[in-house]
matplotlib code that plots the C-alpha trace (Angstrom):
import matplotlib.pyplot as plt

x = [-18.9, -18.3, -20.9, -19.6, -15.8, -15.3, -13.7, -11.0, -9.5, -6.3, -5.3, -2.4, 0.2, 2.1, 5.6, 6.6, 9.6, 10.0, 10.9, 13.3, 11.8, 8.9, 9.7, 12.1, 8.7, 6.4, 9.5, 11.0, 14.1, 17.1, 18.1, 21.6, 20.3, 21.2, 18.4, 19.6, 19.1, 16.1, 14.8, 16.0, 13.7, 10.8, 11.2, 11.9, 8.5, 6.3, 7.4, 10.7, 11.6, 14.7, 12.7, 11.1, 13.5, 11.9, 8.2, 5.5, 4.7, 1.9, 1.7, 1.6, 5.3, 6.3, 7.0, 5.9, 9.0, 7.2, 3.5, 3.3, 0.2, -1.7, -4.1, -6.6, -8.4, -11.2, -12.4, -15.5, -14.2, -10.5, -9.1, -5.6, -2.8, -0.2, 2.3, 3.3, 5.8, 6.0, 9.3, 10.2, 12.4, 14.8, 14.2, 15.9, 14.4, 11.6, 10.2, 7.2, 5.1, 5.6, 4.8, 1.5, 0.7, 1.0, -0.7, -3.9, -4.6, -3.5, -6.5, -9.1, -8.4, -9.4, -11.8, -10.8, -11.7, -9.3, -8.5, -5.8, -5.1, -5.2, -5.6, -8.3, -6.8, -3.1, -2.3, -4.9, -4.7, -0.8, -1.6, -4.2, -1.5, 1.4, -0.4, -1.3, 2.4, 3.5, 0.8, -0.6, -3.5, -6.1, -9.4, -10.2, -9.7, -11.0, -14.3, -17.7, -19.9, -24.0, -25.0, -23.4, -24.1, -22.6, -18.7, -16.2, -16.2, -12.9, -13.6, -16.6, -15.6, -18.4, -17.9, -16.8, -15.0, -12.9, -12.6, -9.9, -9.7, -8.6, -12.2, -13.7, -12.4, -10.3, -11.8, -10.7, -8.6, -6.0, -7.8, -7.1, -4.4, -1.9, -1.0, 1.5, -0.8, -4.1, -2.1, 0.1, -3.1, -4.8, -1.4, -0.7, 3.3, 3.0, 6.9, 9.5, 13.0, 11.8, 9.5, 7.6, 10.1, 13.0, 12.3, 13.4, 17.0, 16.8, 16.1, 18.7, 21.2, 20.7, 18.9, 15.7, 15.5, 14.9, 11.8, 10.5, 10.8, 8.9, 6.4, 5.7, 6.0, 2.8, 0.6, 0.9, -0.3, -2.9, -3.9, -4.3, -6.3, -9.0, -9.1, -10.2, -12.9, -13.8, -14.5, -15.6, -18.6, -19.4, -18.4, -15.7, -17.2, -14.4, -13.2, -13.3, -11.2, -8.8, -7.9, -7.4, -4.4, -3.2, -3.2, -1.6, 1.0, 1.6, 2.4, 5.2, 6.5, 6.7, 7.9, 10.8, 11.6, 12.1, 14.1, 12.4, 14.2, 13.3, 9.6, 11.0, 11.4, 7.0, 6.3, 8.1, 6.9, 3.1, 3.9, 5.2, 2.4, -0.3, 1.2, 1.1, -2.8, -3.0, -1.8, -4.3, -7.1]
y = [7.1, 4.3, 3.6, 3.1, 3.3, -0.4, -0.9, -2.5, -0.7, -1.3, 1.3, -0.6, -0.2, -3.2, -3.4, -5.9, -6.4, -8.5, -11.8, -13.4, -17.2, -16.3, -14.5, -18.4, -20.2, -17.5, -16.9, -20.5, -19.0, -21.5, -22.3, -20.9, -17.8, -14.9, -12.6, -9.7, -11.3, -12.6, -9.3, -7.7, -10.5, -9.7, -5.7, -6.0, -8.4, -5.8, -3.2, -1.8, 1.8, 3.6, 6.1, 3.5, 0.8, -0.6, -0.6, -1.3, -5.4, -7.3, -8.3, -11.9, -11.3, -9.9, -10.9, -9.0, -7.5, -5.1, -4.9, -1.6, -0.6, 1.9, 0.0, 1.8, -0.1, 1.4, -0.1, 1.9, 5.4, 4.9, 5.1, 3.4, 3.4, 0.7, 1.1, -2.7, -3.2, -6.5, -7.9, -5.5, -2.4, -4.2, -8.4, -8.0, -9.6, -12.4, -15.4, -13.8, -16.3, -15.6, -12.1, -12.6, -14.9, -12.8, -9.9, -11.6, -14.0, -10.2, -8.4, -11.9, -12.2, -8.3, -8.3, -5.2, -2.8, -2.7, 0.0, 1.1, 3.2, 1.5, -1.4, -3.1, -3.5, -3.8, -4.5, -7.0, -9.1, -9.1, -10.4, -13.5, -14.4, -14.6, -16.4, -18.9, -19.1, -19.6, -21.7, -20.0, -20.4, -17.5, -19.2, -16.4, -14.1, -15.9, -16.5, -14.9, -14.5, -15.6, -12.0, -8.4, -7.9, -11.0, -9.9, -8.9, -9.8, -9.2, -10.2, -8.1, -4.8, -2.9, -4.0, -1.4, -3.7, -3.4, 0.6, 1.6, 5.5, 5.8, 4.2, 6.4, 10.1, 9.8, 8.3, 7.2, 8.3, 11.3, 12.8, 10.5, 11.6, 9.8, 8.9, 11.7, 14.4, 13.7, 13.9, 17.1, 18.6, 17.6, 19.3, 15.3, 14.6, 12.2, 11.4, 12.1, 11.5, 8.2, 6.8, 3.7, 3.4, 3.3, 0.5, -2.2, -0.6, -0.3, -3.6, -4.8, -2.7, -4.6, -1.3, -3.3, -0.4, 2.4, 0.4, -1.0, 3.4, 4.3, 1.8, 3.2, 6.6, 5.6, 3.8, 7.1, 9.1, 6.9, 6.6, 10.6, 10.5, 8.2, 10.2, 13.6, 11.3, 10.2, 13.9, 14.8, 12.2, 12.7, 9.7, 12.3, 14.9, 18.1, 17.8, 13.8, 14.7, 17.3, 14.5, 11.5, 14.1, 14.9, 10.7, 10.0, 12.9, 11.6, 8.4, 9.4, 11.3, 8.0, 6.0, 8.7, 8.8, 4.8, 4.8, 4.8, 8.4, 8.4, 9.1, 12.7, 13.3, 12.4, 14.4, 17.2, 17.5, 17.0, 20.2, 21.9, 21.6, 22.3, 25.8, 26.6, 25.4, 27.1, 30.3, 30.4, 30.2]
z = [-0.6, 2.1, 4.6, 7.5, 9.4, 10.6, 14.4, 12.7, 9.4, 7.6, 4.8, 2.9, 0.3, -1.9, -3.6, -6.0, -8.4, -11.7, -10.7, -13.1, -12.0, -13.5, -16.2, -17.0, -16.9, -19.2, -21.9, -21.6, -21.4, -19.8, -16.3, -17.1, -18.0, -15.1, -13.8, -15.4, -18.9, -17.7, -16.9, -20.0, -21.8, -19.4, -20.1, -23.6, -24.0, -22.0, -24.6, -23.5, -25.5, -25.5, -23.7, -20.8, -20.8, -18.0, -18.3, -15.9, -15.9, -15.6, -11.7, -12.8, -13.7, -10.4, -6.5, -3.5, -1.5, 0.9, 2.8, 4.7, 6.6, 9.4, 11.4, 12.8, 15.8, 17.8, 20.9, 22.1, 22.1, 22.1, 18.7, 18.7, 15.4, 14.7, 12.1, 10.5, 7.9, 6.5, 6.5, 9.5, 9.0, 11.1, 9.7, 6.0, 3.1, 3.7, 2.3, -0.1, 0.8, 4.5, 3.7, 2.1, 4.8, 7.3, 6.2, 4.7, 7.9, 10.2, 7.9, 7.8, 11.8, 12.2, 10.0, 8.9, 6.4, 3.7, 2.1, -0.7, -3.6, -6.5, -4.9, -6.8, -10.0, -8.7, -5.0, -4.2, -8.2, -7.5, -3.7, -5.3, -8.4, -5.8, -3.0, -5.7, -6.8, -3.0, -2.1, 0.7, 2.2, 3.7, 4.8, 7.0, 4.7, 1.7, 3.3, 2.1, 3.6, 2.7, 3.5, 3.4, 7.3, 8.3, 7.7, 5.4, 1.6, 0.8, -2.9, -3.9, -5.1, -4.0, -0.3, 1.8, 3.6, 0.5, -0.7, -3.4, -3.2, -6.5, -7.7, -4.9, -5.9, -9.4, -12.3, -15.1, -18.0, -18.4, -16.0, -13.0, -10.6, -9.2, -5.4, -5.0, -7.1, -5.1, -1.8, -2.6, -4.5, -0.3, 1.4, 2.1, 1.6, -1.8, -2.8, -0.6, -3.1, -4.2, -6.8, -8.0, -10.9, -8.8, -6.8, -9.4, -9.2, -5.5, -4.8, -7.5, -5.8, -2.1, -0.9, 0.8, 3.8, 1.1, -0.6, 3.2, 3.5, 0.6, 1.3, 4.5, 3.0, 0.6, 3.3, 5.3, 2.2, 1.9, 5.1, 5.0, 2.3, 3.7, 6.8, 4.5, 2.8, 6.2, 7.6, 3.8, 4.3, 8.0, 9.3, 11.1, 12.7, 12.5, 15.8, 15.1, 12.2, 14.4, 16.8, 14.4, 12.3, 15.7, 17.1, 13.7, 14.2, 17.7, 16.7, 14.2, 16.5, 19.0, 16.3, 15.8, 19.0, 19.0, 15.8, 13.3, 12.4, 8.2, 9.4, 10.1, 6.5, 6.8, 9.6, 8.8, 5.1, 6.5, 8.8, 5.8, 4.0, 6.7, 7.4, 3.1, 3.3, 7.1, 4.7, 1.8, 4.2]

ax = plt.figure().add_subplot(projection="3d")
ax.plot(x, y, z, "-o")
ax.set_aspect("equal")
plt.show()
């Protein structure tokens, strides 16, 4: 287990479609063909069967359409939580590379830990591969450092500036759980109506909001997760751990209250679930 708990920690969560322009440049396929037969190319190529007609892609195929985070920022005892999704609930679709920007130069400015599910072997290759493709540039948070003490090293995996839960707790093989299993399995709301499948169709079908929601829906899961490890290796003490579920439920309920209503469906699963563990006790 992790170390330490930075001052500065951001617990992420990444979602990408296929994107038809690249899927023109791997498959030379024509100008004049439309995205749809593009991605019919893309899905049939990555082993498309009447029972998954749209299989999972490699991440060099796909673009990044949502970045949602908790930041967790502690400033000598006072532990404060910011909720970012990036584009905004409110701003639409954005430029990808704008996206990416944004987010790696908000985490190489903090100097934040980093942590995800998953996120070494998918959100953070996909985040490389489509910087690259957008030509952006992250100097701050490309740099390494010459020694571990000296500051984050976003690109060495054993960092703890860089912690994927899922390397942390699930192993590998049939064996490993997913998001939504591990949190449920925790009394952590995992799914809430929508899953990773889906949000090909949903963004297809113009529904942005409902992907930006299930992105947010994730990074909370996640978020809740870490904070278990956190008490579970006593870098939280239990009261520690008492008040950072109550700041985080706080905070939904502030968000709520300024309109950001589909965190409800969140908060009130999370209370679900905490009176059926509250029960077998």
């Amino acid at each position: 287990m992790y170390k330490f708990i930075a001052d500065n920690v951001v617990v992420f969560d990444v979602e990408w479609v296929p994107d038809p322009a690249s899927g023109r440049r791997i498959y030379k396929l024509p100008d004049t063909a439309s995205d749809n037969d593009v991605l019919e190319v893309m899905w049939r190529e990555g082993g498309a069967t009447p029972e998954d007609p749209q299989p999972y892609l490699k991440t060099v195929m796909c673009r990044i359409v949502s970045i949602a985070a908790v930041v967790r920022k502690k400033v000598r005892s006072d532990v404060r939580l910011e909720f970012v999704s990036l584009p905004g609930l409110k701003d639409g679709v954005q430029a990808e590379g704008e996206i990416i920007r944004r987010f790696l130069e908000a985490v190489g400015n903090l100097g934040a830990q980093l942590v995800g599910f998953n996120s070494s072997n998918a959100d953070l290759p996909i985040l490389y591969q489509r910087a690259l493709a957008n030509r952006v540039t992250a100097p701050t948070f490309c740099h390494r450092p010459e020694k571990p003490w000296e500051g984050a090293d976003y690109f060495n995996r054993y960092s703890d500036f860089n912690i994927d839960l899922k390397n942390e707790l699930c192993g590998f093989g049939k064996a490993t759980p997913s998001l939504n299993e591990l949190a449920a399995s925790l009394g952590i709301p995992g799914k809430l109506g929508t899953v990773g499948a889906d949000v090909v169709n949903l963004w297809c079908s113009g529904d942005i909001r409902k992907i930006f929601e299930y992105n947010q829906f994730d990074a909370l899961s996640t978020y809740l997760v870490w904070l278990r490890t956190a008490y579970f290796s006593g870098r939280l003490t239990e009261d520690a751990f008492v008040r950072e579920e109550q700041l985080l439920e706080a905070r939904l309920d502030q968000e709520i209250r300024d309109g950001s209503v589909h965190l409800t469906l969140f908060l009130d699963e999370w209370k679900r679930l905490r009176f059926m563990t509250a029960g077998r006790k």
